[in-house]
Biotite code that builds the C-alpha atoms (Angstrom):
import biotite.structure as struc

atoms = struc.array([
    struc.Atom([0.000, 0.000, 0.000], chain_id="A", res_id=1, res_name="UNK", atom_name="CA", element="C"),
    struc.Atom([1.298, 3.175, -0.890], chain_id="A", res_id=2, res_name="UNK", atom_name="CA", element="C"),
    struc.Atom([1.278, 6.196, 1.812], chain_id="A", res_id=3, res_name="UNK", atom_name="CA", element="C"),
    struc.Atom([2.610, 9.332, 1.725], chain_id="A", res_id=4, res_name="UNK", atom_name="CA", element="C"),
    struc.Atom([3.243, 11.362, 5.014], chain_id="A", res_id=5, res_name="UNK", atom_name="CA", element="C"),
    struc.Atom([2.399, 15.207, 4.666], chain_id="A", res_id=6, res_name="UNK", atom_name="CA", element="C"),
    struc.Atom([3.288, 18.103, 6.741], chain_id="A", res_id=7, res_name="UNK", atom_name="CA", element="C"),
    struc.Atom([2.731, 21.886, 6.383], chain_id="A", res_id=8, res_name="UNK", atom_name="CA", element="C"),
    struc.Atom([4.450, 25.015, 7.920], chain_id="A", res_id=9, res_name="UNK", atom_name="CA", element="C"),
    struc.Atom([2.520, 28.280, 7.317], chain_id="A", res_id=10, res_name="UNK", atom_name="CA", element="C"),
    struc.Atom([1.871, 31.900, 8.327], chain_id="A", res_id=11, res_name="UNK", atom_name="CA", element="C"),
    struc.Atom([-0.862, 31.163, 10.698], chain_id="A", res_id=12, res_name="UNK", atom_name="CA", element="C"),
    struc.Atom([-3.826, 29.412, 11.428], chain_id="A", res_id=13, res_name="UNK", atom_name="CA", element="C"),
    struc.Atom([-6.561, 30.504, 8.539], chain_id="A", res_id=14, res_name="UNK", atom_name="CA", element="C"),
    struc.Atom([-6.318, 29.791, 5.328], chain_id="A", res_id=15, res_name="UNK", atom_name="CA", element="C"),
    struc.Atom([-9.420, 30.767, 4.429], chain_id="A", res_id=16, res_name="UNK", atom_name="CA", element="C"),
    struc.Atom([-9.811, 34.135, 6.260], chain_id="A", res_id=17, res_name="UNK", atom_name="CA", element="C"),
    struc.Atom([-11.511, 36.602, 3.856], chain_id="A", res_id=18, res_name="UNK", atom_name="CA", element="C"),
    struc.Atom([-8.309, 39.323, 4.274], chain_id="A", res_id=19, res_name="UNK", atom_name="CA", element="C"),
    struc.Atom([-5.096, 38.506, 4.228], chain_id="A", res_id=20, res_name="UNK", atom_name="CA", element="C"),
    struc.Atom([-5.512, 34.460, 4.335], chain_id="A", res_id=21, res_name="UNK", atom_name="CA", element="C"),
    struc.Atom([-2.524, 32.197, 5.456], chain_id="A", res_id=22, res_name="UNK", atom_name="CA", element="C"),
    struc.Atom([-0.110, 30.496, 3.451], chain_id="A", res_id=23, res_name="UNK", atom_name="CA", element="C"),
    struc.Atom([1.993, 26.989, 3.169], chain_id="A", res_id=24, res_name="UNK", atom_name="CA", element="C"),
    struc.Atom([5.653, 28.460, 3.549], chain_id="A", res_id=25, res_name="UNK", atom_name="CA", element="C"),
    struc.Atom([7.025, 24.823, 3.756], chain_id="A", res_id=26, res_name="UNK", atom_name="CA", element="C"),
    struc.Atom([5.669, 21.515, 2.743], chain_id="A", res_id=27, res_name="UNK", atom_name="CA", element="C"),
    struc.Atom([7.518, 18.415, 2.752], chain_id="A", res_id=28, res_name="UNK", atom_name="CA", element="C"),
    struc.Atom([5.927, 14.881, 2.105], chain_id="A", res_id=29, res_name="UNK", atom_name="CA", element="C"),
    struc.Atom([7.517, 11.303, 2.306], chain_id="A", res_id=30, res_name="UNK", atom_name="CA", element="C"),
    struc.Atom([6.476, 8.092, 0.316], chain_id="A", res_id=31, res_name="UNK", atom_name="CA", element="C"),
    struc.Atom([5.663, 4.768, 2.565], chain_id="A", res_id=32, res_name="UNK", atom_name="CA", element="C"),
    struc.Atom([5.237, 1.747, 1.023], chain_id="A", res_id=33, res_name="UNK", atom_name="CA", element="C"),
    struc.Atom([3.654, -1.065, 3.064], chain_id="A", res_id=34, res_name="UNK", atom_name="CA", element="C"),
    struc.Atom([4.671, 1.006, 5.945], chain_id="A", res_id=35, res_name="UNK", atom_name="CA", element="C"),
    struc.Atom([8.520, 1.479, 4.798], chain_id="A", res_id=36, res_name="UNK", atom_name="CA", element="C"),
    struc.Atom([9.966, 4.505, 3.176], chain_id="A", res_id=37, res_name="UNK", atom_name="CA", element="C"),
    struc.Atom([11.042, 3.994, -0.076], chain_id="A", res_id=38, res_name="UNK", atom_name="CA", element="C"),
    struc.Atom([13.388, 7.208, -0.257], chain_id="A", res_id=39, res_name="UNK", atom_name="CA", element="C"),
    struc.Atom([10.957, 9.041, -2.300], chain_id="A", res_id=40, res_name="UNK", atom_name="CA", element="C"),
    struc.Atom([10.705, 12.801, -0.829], chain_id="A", res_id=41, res_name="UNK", atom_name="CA", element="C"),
    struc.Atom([9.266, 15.941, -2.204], chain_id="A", res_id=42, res_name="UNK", atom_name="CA", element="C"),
    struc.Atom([9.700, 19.500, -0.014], chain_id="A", res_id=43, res_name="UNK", atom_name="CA", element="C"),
    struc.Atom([9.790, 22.962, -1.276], chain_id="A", res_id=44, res_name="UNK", atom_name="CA", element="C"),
    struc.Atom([9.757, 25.960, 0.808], chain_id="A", res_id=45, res_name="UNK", atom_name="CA", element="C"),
    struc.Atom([7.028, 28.534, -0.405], chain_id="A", res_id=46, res_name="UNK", atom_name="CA", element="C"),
    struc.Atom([6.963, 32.273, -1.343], chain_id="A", res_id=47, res_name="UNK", atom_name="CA", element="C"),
    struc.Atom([3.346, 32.995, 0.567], chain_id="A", res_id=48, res_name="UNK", atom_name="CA", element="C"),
    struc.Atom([3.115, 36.335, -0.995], chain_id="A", res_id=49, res_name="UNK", atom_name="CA", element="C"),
    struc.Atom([1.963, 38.148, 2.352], chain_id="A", res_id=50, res_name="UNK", atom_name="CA", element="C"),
    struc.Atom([3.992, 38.603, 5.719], chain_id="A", res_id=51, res_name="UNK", atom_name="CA", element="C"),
    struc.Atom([5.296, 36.239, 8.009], chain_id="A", res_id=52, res_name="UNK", atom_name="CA", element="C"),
    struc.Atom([3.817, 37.422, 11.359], chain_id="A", res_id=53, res_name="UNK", atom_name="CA", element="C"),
    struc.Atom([6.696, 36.823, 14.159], chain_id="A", res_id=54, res_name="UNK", atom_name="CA", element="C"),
    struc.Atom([4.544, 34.545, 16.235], chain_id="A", res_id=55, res_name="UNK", atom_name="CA", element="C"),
    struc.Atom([4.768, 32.128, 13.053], chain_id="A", res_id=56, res_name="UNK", atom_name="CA", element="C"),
    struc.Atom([8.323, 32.338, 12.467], chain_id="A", res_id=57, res_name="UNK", atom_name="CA", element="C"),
    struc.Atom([8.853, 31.642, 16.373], chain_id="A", res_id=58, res_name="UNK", atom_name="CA", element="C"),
    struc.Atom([7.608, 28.511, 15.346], chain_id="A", res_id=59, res_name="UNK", atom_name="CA", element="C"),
    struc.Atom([9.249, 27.382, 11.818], chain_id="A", res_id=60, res_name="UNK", atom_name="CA", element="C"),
    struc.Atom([12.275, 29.791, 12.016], chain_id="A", res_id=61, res_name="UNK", atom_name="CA", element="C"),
    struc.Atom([11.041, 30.580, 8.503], chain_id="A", res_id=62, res_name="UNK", atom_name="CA", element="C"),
    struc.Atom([11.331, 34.574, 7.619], chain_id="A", res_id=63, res_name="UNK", atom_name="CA", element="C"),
    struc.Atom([9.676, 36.948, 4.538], chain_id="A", res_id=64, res_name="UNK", atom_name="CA", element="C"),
    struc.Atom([13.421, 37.512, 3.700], chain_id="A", res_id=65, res_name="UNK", atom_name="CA", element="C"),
    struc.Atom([14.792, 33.787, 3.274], chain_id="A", res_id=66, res_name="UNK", atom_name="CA", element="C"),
    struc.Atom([11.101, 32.495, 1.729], chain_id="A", res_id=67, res_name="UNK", atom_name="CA", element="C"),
    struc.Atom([11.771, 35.865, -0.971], chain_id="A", res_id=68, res_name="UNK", atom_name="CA", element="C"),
    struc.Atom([13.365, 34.111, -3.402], chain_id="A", res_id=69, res_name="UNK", atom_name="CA", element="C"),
    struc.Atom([11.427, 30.707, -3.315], chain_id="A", res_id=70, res_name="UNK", atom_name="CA", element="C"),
    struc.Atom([8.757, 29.339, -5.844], chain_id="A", res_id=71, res_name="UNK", atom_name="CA", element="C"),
    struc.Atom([4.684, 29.969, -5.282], chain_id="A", res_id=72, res_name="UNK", atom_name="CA", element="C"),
    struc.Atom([2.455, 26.948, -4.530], chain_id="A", res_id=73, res_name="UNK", atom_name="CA", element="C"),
    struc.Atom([1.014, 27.010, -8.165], chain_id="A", res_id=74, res_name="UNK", atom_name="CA", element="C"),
    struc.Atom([4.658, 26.606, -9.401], chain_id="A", res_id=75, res_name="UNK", atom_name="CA", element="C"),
    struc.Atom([5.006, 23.381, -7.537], chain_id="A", res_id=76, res_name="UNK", atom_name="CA", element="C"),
    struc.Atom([1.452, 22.237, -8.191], chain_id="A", res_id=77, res_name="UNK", atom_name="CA", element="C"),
    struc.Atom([2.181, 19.619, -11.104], chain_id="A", res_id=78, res_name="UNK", atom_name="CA", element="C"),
    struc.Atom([5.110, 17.942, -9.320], chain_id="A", res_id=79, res_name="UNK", atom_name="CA", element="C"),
    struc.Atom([3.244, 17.886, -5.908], chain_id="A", res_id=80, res_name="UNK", atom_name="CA", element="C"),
    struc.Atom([-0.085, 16.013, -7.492], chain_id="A", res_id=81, res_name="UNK", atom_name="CA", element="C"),
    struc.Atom([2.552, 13.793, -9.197], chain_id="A", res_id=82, res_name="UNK", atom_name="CA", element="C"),
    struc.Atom([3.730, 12.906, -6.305], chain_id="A", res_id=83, res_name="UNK", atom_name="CA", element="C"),
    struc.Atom([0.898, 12.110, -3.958], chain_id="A", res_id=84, res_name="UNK", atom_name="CA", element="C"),
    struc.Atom([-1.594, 10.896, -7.191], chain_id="A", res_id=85, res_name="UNK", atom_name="CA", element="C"),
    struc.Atom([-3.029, 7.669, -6.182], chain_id="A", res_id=86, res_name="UNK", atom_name="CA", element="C"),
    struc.Atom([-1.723, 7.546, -2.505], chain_id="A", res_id=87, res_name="UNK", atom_name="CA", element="C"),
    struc.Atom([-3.462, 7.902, 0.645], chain_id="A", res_id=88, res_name="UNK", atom_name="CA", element="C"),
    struc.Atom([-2.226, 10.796, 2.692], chain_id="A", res_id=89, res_name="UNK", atom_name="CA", element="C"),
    struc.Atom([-1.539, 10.854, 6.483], chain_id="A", res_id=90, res_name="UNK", atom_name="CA", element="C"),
    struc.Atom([-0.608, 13.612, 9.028], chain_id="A", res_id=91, res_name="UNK", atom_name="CA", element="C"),
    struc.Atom([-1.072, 14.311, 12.618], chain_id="A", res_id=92, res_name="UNK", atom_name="CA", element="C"),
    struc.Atom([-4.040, 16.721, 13.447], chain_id="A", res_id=93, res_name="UNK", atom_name="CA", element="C"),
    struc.Atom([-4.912, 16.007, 9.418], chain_id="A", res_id=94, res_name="UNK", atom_name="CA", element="C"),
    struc.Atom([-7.914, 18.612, 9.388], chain_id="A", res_id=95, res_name="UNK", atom_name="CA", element="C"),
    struc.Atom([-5.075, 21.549, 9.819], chain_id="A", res_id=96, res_name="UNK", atom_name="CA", element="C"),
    struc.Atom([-2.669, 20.209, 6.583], chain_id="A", res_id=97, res_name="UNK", atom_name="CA", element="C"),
    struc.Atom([-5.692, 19.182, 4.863], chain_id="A", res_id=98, res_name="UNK", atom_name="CA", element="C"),
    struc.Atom([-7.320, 22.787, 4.780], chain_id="A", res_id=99, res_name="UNK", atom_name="CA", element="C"),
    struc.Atom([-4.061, 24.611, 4.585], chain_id="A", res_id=100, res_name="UNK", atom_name="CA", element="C"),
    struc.Atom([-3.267, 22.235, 0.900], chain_id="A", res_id=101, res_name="UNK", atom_name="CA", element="C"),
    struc.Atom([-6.909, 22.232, -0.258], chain_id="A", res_id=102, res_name="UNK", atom_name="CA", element="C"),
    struc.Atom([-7.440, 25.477, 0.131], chain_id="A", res_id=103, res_name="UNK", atom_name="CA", element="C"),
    struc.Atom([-3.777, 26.291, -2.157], chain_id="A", res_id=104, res_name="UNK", atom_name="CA", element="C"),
    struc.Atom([-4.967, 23.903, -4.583], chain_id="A", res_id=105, res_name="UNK", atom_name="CA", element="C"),
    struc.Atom([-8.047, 25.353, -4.989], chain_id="A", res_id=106, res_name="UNK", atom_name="CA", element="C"),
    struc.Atom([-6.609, 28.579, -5.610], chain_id="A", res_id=107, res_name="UNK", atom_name="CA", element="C"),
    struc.Atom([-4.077, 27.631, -7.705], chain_id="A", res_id=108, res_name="UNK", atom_name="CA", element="C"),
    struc.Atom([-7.127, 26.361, -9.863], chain_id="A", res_id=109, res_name="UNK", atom_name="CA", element="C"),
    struc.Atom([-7.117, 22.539, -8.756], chain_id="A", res_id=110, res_name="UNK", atom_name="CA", element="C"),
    struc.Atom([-9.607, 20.348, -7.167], chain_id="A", res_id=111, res_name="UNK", atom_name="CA", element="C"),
    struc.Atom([-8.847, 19.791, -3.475], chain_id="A", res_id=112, res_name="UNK", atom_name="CA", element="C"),
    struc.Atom([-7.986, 16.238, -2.124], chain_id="A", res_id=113, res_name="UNK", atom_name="CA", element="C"),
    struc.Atom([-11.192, 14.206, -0.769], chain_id="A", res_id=114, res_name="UNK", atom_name="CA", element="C"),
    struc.Atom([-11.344, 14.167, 3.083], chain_id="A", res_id=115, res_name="UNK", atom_name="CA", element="C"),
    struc.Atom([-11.426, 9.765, 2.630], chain_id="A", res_id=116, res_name="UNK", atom_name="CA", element="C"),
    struc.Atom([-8.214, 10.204, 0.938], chain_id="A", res_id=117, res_name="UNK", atom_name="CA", element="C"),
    struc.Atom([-6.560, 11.492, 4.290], chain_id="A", res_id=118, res_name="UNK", atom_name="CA", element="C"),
    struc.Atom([-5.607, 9.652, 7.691], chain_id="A", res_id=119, res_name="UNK", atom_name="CA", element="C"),
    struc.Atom([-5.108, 11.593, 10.902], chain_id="A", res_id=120, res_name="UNK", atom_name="CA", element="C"),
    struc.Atom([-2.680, 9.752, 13.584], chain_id="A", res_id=121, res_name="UNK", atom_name="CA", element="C"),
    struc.Atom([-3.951, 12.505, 16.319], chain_id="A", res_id=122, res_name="UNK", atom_name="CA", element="C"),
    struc.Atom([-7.088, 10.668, 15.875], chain_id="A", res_id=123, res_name="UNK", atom_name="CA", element="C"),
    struc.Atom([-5.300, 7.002, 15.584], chain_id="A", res_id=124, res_name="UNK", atom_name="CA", element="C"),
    struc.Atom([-3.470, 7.762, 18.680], chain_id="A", res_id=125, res_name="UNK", atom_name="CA", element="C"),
    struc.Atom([-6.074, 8.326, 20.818], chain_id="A", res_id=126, res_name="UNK", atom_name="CA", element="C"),
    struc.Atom([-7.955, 5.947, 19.846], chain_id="A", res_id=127, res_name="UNK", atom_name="CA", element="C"),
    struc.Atom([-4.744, 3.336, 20.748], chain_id="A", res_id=128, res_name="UNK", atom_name="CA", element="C"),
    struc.Atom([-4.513, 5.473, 23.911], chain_id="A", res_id=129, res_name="UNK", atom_name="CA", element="C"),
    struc.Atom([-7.473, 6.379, 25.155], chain_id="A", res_id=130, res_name="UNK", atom_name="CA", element="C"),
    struc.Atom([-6.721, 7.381, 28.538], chain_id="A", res_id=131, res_name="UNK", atom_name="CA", element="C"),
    struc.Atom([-4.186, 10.065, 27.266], chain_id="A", res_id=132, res_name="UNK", atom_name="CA", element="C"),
    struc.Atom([-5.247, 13.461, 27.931], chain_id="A", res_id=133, res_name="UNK", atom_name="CA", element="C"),
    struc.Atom([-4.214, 17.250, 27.396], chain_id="A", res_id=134, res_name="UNK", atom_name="CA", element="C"),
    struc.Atom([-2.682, 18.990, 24.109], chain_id="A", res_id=135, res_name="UNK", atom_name="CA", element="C"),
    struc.Atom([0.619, 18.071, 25.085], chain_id="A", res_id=136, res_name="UNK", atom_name="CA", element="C"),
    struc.Atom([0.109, 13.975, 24.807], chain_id="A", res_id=137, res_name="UNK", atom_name="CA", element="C"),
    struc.Atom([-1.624, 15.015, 21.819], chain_id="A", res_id=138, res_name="UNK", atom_name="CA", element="C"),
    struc.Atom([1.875, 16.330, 20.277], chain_id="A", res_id=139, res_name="UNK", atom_name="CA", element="C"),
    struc.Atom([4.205, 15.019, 17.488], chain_id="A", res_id=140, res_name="UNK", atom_name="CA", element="C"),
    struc.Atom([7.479, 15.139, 19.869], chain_id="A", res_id=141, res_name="UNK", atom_name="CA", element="C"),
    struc.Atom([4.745, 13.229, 22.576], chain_id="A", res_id=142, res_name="UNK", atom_name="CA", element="C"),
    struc.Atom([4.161, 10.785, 20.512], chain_id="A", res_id=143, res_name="UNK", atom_name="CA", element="C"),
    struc.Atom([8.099, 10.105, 18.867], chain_id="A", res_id=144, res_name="UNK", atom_name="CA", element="C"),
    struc.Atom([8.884, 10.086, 22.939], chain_id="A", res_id=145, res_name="UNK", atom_name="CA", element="C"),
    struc.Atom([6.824, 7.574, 23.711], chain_id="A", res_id=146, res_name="UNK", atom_name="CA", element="C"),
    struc.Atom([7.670, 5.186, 20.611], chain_id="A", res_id=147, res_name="UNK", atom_name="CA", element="C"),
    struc.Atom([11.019, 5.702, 21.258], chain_id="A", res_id=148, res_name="UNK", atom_name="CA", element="C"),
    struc.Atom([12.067, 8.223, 18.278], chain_id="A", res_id=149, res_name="UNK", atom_name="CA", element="C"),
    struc.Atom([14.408, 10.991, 18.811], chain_id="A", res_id=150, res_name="UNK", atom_name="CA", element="C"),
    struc.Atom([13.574, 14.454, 18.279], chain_id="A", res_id=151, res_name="UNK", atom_name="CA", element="C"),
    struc.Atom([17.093, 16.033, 19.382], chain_id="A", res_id=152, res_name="UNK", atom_name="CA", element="C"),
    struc.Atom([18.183, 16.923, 16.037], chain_id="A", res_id=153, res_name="UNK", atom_name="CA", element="C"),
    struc.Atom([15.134, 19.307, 15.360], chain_id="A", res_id=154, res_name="UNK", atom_name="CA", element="C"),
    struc.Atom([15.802, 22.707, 16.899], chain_id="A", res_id=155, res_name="UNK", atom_name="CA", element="C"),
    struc.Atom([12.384, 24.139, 15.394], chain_id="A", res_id=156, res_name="UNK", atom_name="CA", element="C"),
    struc.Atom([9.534, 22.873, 13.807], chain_id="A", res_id=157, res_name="UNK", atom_name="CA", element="C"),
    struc.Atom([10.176, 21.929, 10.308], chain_id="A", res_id=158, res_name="UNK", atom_name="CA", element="C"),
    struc.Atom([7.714, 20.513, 7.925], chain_id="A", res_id=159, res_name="UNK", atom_name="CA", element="C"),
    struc.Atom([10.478, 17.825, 6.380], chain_id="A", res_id=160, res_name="UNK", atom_name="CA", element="C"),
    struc.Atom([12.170, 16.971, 9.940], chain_id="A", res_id=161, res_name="UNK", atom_name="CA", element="C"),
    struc.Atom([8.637, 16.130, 11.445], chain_id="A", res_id=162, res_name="UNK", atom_name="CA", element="C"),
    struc.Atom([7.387, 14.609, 8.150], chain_id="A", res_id=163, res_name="UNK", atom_name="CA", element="C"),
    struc.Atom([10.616, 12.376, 8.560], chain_id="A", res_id=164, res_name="UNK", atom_name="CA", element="C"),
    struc.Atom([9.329, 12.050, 12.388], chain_id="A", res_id=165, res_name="UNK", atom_name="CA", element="C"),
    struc.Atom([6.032, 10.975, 11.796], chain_id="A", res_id=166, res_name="UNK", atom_name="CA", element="C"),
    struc.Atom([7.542, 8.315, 9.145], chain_id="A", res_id=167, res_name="UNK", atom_name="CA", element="C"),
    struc.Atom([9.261, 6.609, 11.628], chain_id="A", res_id=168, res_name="UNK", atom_name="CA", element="C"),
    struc.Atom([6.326, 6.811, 14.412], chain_id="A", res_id=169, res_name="UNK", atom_name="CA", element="C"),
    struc.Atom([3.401, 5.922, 11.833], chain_id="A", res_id=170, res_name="UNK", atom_name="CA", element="C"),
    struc.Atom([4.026, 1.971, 11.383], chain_id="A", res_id=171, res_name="UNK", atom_name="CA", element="C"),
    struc.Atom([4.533, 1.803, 15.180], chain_id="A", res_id=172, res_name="UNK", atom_name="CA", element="C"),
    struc.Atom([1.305, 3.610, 15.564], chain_id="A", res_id=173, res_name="UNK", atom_name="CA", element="C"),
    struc.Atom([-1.065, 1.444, 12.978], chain_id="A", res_id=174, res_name="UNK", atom_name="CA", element="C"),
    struc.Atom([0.439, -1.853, 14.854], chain_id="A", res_id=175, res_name="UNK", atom_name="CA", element="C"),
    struc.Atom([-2.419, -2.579, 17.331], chain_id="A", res_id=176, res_name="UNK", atom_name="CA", element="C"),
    struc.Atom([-0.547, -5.460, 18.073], chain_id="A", res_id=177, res_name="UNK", atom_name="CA", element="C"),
    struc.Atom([2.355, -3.164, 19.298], chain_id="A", res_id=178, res_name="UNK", atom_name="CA", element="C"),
    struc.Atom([2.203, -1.217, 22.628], chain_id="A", res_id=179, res_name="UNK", atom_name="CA", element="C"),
    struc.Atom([5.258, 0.902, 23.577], chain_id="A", res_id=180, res_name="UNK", atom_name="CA", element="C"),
    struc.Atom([6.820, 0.632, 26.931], chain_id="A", res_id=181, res_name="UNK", atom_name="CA", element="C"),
    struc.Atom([9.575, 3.106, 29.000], chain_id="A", res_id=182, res_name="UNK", atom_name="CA", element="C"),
    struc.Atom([12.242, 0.818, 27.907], chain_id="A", res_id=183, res_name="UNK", atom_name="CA", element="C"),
    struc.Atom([11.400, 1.343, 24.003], chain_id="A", res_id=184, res_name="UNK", atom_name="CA", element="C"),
    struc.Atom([14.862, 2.322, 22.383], chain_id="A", res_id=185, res_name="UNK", atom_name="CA", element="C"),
    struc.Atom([15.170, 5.452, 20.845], chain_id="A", res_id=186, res_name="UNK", atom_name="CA", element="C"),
    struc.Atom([15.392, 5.656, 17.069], chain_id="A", res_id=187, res_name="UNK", atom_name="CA", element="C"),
    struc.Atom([17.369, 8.488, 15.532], chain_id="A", res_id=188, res_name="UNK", atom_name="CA", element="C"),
    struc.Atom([16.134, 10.489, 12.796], chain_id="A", res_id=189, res_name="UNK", atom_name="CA", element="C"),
    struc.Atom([18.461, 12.176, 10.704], chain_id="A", res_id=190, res_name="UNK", atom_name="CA", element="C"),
    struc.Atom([16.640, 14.475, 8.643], chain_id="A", res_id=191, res_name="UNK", atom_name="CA", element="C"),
    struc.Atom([17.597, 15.643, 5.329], chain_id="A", res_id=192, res_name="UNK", atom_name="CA", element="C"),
    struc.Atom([17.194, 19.593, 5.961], chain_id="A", res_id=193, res_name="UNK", atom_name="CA", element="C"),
    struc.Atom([19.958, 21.784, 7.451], chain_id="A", res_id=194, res_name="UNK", atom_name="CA", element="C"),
    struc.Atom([19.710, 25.001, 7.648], chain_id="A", res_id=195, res_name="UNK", atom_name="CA", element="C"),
    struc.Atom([20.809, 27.681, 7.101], chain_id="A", res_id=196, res_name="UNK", atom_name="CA", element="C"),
    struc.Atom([21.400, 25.799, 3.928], chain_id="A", res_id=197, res_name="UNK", atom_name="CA", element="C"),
    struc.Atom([17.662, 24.548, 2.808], chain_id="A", res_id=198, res_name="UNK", atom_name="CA", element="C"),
    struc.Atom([16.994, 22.231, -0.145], chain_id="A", res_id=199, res_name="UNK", atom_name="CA", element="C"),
    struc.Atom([15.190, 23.951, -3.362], chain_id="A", res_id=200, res_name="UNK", atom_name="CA", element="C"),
    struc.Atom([12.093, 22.083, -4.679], chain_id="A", res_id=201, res_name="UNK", atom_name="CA", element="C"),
    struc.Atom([13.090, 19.018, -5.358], chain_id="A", res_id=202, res_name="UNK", atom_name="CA", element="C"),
    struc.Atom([11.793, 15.097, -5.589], chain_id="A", res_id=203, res_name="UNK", atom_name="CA", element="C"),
    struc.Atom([13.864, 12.521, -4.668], chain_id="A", res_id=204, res_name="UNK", atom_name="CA", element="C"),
    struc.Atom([12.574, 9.187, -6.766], chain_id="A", res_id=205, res_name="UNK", atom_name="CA", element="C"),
    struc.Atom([13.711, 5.651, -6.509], chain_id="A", res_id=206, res_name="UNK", atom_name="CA", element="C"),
])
């Protein structure tokens, strides 16, 4: 089965606010098949042709000044529907990368992706671990803690490093049969982006 694992980093939280919507600044997804990554990447970061408010790049590290120079989403379009045509998609908290994508697709004058076409491991997760409470179980570095993958070598958020993240925490996940314990060793994650040197658009293919 083939998977792809999607992740966003943006200006804010609305992408479909009347004024001034937010943009994708970074999107990064990585292919799975039967639960393996093949090696097959594709991450551009994204001219979102507005500001970056400072509370954002708090978050991504990413500024109006280095994203200046990088393509729009309807430059990448072709390549990125390429890429994810005939896949199903997974992210944690879904609804959030689905909207932000869907709503650049739409503007760039493609359909959106289907909501059945996307899986949400927030919503796996707690239904493996129901008695997990609060927004901070609910996180990314939460869950690569508990199934023993390390987050040390991200600094910020990122949309390829936790992409990369979820890749190695999704097959763990979807196991019912597997339930993690204190003593689970930590895997290590070495993620393709270093900054301040950040990969173009690109696709990796096998």
């Amino acid at each position: 089965m083939r998977q792809i694992i999607c992740d966003v980093e943006t200006t804010g939280l609305n992408p479909h606010a009347t004024k001034n919507p937010d943009r994708i600044v970074e999107i990064a997804c990585v292919e799975l098949m039967n639960g393996h990554r093949t090696g097959r990447i594709f991450h551009s970061y994204l001219h979102p042709q507005r500001d970056v408010p400072l509370v954002a790049q708090n978050v991504h590290g990413l500024s109006a000044e280095f994203l200046a120079d990088k393509p729009l989403f309807k430059d990448i379009v072709p390549t990125l529907v390429d890429f994810i045509d005939g896949a199903e998609l997974i992210a944690h908290n879904a609804p959030f990368d689905r909207n932000f994508i869907n709503a650049e697709l739409v503007r760039a004058g493609t359909d959106p992706i289907p909501n059945d076409l996307w899986m949400d491991t927030l919503e796996l997760f707690r239904h493996k671990h129901p008695k997990s409470s609060g927004q901070t179980q609910h996180k990314l570095d939460h869950l690569c803690t508990l199934y023993g993958v390390d987050t040390s070598k991200r600094s910020t958020h990122g949309a390829l490093i936790d992409a990369e993240l979820l890749a190695e925490v999704y097959p763990l996940l979807a196991d019912p049969s597997y339930i993690p314990t204190p003593a689970t060793k930590i895997t290590h994650v070495e993620s393709e982006r270093m900054r301040p040197q950040p990969p173009k658009l690109r696709t990796a293919r096998g």
